[in-house]
C-alpha positions as CSV (number, residue, x, y, z in Angstrom):
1,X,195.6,-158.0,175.2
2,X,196.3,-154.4,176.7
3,X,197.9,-151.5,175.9
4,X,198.9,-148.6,178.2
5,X,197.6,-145.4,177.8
6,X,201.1,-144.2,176.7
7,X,201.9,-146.6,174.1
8,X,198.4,-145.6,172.8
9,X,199.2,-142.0,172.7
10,X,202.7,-142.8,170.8
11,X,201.0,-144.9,168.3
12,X,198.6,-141.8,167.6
13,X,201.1,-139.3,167.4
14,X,203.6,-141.1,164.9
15,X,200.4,-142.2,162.9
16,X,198.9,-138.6,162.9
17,X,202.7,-136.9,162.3
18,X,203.7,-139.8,159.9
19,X,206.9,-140.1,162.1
20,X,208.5,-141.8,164.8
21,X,211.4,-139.1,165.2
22,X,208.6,-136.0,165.1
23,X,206.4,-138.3,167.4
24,X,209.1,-138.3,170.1
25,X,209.7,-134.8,169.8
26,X,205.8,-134.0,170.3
27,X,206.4,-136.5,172.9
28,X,209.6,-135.7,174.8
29,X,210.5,-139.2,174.1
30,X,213.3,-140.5,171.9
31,X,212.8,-142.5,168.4
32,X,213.8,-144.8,169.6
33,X,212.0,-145.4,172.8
34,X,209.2,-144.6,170.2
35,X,209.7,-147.6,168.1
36,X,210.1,-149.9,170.8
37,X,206.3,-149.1,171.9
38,X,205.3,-149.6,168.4
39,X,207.1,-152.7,167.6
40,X,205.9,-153.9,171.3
41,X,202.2,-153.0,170.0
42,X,202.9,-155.3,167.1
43,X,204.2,-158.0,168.9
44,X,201.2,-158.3,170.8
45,X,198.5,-158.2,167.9
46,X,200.8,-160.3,165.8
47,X,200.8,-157.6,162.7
48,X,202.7,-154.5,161.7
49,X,200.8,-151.5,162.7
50,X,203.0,-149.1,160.5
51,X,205.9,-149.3,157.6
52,X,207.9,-146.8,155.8
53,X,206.9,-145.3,152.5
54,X,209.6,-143.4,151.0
55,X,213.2,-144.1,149.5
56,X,214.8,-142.5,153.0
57,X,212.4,-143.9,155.3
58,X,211.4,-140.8,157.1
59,X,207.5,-141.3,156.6
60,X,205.3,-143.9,158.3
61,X,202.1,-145.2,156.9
62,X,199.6,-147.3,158.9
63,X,199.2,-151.2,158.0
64,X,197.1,-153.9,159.3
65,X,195.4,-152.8,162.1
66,X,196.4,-149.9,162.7
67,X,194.9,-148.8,159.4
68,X,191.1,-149.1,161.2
69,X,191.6,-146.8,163.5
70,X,189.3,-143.5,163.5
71,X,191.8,-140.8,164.0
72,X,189.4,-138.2,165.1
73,X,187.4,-140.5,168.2
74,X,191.1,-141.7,168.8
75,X,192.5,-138.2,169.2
76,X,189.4,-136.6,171.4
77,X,190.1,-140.5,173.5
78,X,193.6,-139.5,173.9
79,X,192.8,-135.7,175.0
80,X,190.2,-136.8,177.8
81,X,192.5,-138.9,179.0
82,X,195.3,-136.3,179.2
């Protein structure tokens, strides 16, 4: 199982922004190009790597295993590879 460096780098910025719509704007991207890489990322581990959290479903939180992710390693990963 493999995951671009992109889809990656989405997953990071809607986890760290607790988004998908301010994820895409950090990322030039649209939602929902953003929640196709996300829902592609579950597909492939066979979990769901975020859910909503509020009434409106504006905010993201990180399930499964997407919850085990160091943010800070992930984040100096993504830079380097930038």
């Amino acid at each position: 199982m493999t995951f671009s460096l992109r889809s990656l780098e989405v997953f990071y910025w809607a986890a760290h922004l607790h988004s998908f719509s301010r994820a895409a704007e950090k990322l030039n991207a649209t939602q929902p190009g953003v929640s196709q890489r996300i829902s592609a990322m579950e597909n492939l581990l066979g979990e769901p790597l975020a859910g909503k959290i509020d009434v409106s479903g504006k905010n993201i939180a990180i399930l499964g295993s997407g919850g085990n992710v160091d943010a800070d390693k992930f984040a100096k990963f993504i830079d380097t590879q930038a």
